[in-house]
C-alpha positions as CSV (number, residue, x, y, z in Angstrom):
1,X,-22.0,-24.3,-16.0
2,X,-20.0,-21.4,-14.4
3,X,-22.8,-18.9,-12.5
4,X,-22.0,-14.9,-12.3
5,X,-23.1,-12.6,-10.5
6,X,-23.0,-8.9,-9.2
7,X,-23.5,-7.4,-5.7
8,X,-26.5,-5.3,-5.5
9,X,-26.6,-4.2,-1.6
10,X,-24.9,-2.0,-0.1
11,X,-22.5,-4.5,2.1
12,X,-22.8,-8.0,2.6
13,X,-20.3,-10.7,5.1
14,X,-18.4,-12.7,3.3
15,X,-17.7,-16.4,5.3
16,X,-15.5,-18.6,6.0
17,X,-17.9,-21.8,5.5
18,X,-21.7,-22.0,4.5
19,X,-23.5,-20.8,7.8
20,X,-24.7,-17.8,9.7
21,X,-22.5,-18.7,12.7
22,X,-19.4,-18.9,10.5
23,X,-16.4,-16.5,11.0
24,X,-16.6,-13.5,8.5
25,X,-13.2,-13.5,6.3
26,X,-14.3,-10.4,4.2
27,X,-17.0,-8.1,2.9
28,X,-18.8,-7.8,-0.6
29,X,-20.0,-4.4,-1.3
30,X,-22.2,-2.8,-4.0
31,X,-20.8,-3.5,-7.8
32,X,-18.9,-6.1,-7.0
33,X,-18.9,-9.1,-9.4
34,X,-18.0,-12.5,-8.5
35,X,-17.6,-15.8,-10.4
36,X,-19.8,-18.8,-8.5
37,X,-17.4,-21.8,-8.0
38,X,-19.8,-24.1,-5.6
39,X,-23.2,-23.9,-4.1
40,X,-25.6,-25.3,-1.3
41,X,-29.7,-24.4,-1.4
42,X,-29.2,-21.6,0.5
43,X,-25.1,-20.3,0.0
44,X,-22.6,-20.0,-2.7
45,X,-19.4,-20.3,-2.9
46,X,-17.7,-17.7,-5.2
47,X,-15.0,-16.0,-5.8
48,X,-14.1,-11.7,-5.9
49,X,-13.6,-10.8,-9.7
50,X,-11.1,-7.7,-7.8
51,X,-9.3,-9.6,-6.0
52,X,-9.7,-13.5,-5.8
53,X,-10.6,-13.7,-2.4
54,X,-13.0,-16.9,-1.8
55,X,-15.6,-17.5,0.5
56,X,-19.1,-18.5,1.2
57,X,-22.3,-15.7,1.2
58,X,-25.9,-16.1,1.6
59,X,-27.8,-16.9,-1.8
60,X,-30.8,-14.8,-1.7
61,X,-28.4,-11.5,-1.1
62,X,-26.6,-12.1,-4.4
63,X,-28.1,-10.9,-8.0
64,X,-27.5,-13.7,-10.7
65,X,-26.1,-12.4,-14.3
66,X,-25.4,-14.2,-17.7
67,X,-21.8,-14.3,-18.6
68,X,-22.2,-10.9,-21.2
69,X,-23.5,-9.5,-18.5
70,X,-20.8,-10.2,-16.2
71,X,-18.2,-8.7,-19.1
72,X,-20.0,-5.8,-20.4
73,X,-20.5,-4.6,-16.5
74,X,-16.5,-5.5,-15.6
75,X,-15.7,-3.2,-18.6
76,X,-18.1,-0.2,-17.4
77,X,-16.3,-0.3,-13.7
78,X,-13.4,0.8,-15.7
79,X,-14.6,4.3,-16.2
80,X,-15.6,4.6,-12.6
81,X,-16.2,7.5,-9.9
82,X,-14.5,7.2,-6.6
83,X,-16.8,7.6,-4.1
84,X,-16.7,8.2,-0.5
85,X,-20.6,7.7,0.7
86,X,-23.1,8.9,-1.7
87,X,-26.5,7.0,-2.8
88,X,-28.1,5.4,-6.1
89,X,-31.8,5.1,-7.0
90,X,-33.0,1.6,-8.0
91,X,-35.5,2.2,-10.8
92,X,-36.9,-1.1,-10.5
93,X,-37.8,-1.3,-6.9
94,X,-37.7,2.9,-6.6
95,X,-35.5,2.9,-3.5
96,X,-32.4,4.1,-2.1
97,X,-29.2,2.4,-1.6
98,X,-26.7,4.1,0.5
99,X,-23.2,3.2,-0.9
100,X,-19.6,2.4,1.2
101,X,-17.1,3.7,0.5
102,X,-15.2,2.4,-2.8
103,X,-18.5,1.0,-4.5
104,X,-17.7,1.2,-7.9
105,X,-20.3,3.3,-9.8
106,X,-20.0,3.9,-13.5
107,X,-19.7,7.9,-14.7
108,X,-23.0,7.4,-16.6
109,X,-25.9,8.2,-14.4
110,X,-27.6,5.6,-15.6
111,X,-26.8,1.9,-15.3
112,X,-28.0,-1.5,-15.7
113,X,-26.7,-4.4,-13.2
114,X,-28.2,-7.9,-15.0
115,X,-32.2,-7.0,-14.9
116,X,-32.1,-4.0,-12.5
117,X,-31.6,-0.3,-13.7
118,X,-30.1,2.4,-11.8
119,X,-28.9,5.7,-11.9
120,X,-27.3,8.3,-9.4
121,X,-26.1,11.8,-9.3
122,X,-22.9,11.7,-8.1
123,X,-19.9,14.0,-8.7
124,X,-17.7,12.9,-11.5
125,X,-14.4,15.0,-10.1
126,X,-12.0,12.0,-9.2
127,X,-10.4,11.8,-6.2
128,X,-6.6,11.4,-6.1
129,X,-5.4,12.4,-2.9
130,X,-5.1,9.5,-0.1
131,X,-4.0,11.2,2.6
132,X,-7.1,13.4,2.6
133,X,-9.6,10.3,1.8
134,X,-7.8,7.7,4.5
135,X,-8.6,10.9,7.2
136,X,-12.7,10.8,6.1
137,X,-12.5,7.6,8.0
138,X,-10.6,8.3,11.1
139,X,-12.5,6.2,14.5
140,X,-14.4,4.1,12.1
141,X,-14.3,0.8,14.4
142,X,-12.1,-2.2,13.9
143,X,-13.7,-5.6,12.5
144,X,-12.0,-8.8,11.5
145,X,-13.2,-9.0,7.8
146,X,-14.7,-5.6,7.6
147,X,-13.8,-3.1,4.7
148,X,-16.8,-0.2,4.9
149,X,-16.4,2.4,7.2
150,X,-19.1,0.4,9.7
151,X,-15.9,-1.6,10.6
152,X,-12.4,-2.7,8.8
153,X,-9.9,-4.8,9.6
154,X,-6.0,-3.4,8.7
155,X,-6.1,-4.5,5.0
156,X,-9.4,-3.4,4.4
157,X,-9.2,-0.4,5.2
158,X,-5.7,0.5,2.7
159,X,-8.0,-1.7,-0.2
160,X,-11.1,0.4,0.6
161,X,-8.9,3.9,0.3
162,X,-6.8,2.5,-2.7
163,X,-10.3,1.6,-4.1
164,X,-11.5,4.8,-4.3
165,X,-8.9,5.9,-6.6
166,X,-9.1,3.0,-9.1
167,X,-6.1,0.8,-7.8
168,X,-7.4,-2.8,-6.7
169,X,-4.9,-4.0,-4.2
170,X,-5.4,-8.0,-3.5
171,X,-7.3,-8.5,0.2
172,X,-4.8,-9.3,2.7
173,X,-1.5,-7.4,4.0
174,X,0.6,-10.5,3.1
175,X,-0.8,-10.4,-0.4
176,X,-0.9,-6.8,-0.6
177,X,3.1,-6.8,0.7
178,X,3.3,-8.2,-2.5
179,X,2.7,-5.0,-4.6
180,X,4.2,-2.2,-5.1
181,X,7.9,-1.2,-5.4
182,X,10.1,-1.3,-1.7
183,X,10.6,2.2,-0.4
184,X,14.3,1.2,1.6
185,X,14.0,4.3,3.9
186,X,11.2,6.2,6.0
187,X,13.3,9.5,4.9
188,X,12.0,8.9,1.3
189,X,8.8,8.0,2.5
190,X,5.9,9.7,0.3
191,X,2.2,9.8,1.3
192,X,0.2,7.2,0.1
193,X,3.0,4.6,0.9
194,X,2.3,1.7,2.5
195,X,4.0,0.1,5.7
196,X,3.7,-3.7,6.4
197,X,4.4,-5.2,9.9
198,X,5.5,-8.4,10.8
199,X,4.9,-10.9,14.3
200,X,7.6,-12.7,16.3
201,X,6.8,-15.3,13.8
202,X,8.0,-12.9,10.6
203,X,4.2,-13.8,9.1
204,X,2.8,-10.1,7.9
205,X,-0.2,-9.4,10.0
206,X,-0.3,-5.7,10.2
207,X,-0.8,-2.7,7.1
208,X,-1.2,1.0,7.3
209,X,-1.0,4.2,4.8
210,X,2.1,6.5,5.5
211,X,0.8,10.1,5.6
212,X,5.0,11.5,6.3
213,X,8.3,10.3,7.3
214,X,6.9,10.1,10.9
215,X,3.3,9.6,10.6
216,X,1.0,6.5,9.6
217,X,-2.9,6.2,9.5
218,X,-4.2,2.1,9.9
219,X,-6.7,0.2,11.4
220,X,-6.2,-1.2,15.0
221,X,-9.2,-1.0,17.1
222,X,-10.1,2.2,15.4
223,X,-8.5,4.0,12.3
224,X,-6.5,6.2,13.9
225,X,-3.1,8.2,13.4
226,X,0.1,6.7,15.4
227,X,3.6,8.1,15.1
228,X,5.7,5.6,13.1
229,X,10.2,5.5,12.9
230,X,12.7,2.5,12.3
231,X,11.5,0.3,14.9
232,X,7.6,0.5,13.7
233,X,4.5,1.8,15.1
234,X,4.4,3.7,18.3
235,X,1.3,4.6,20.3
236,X,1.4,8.1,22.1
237,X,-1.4,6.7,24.8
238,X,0.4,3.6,25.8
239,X,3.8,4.7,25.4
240,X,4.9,1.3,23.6
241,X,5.4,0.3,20.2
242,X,2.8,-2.3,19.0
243,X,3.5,-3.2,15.2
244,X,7.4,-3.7,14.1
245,X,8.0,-2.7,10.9
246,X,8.8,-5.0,7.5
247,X,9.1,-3.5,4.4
248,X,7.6,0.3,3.2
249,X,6.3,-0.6,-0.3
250,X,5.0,2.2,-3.0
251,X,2.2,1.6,-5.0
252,X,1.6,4.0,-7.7
């Protein structure tokens, strides 16, 4: 029988195999469902109804749902607030839970996730601009598999900002090259674009939102801003260019 379940804390690792000591691929956070595809005692294997990304997390950190539930809730998230950081009240345990950025949290203030009720009192003004959300988290940290503002990695970082304004982009910047229609010139470059970057290999490794012509915002050691042209990403402090530049692709 095919398990379901939902993701009831705020942010939880997603790994490459069933231990502690594995390597985190990516991150779970808060309203996410998943679809279980293997388990051990102690870890599942599932896979991310968003995007499809597999990978192992830790059983006791994961709330179990029936099937209708797993519907009903995947068709609530599609009336959804984007949030920044905000909070939501557990009814059941009467607590807190402070929410990353891109949890997806229903506009009725009051919810039900499998047996747990909650409600919240957020703001139900949507937020559309990207260059103004993708600044909110300028020196957040870099982390391989991260995508909360503790620490993303390139591609979690343009899924958590796209997030927030109801576009699901697939996890990686190879898959998320994918999307999109090509933009052939930085002169008709419009904010919110994306920029993809390729290694002396011609693998994509690299992903960053265009804010101009001239300017891009991505993760790499910290979100920061970097001048961008032709050749790809130039950094003002080292006086080099670090990320070569694919393809310029536009999502919505």
């Amino acid at each position: 029988m095919i398990d379901y379940g939902v993701i009831i804390l705020p942010v939880i690792p997603m790994r490459e195999s069933a231990s502690h000591k594995s390597e985190m691929i990516s991150q779970l956070i808060f309203g996410e469902s998943i679809v279980v595809i293997n388990e051990t005692p102690d870890w599942v294997f599932v896979r991310n109804f968003a995007d499809n990304y597999e990978g192992w997390i830790e059983r006791k950190q994961l709330l179990i749902i029936t099937e209708p539930e797993f519907d009903r809730w995947n068709q609530l998230k599609k009336q959804t607030i984007g949030n920044t950081t905000e909070t939501v009240f557990c009814e059941n345990s009467k607590t807190s839970i402070s929410l990353p950025a891109g949890a997806k949290i229903p506009f009725e203030f009051a919810f039900k996730m499998g047996s747990l009720s909650f409600s919240h009192s957020l703001s139900i003004e949507p937020q559309t601009e990207l260059s103004a959300i993708s600044k909110k988290f300028l020196n957040a940290p870099y982390l391989w598999g991260g995508k909360s503002f503790m620490g993303f990695d390139c591609s979690g970082f343009t899924q958590t900002v796209f997030k927030i304004i109801n576009i699901d982009l697939p996890r990686d910047a190879s898959q998320q090259a994918d999307e999109g229609l090509v933009v052939d010139f930085l002169e008709e470059v419009q904010s919110g674009d994306l920029a993809f970057f390729h290694n002396a290999e011609g693998k994509i490794t690299h992903v960053g939102i265009l804010l101009s012509p001239s300017e891009i915002i991505h993760c790499s050691g910290s979100v920061r801003i970097n001048i961008i042209d032709h050749h790809g990403i130039f950094n003002q402090a080292s006086g080099t260019y670090t990320h070569e530049l694919r393809v310029i692709k536009r999502i919505r």
